[in-house]
N, C-alpha and C positions, 0 to 999 in steps of 0.2 A: 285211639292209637294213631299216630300221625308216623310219618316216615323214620324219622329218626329213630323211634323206638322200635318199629318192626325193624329198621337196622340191626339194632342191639340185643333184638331179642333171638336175630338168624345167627347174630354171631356167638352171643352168648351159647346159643343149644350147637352148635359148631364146637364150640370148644370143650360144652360138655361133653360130647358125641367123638374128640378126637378127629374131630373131621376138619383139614383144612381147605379155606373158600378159598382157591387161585386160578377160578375161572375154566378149570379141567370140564370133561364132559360130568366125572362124577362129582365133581362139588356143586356144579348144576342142578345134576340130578338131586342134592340133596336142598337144596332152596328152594326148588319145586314143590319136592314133598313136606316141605316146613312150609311153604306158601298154599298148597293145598290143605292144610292142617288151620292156617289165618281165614282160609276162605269159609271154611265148613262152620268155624264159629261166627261169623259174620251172618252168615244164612241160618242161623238158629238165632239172632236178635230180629228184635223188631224193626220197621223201617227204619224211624229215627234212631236207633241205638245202630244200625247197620251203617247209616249213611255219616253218624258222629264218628264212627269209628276210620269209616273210608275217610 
């Protein structure tokens, strides 16, 4: 997953979610917890699948 797609994938579950990103404290808040949600799968791959994905 390279930037672009974790772009697309914040804004995608954004719009699922009715949630608009306009840089509020709460849209923050929710990129947070959608980036802590990227991280947790990252740390359940192996090195190389971890570092392919970074």
């Amino acid at each position: 997953m390279n930037f672009e797609e974790m772009e697309q994938q914040i804004s995608d579950y954004a719009k699922a979610h009715h949630v608009v990103l306009d840089y509020t404290a709460q849209s923050i808040e929710v990129v947070d917890e959608i980036m802590e949600t990227f991280h947790e799968r990252v740390n359940q791959c192996s090195e190389e699948e971890g570092d392919e994905i970074l």
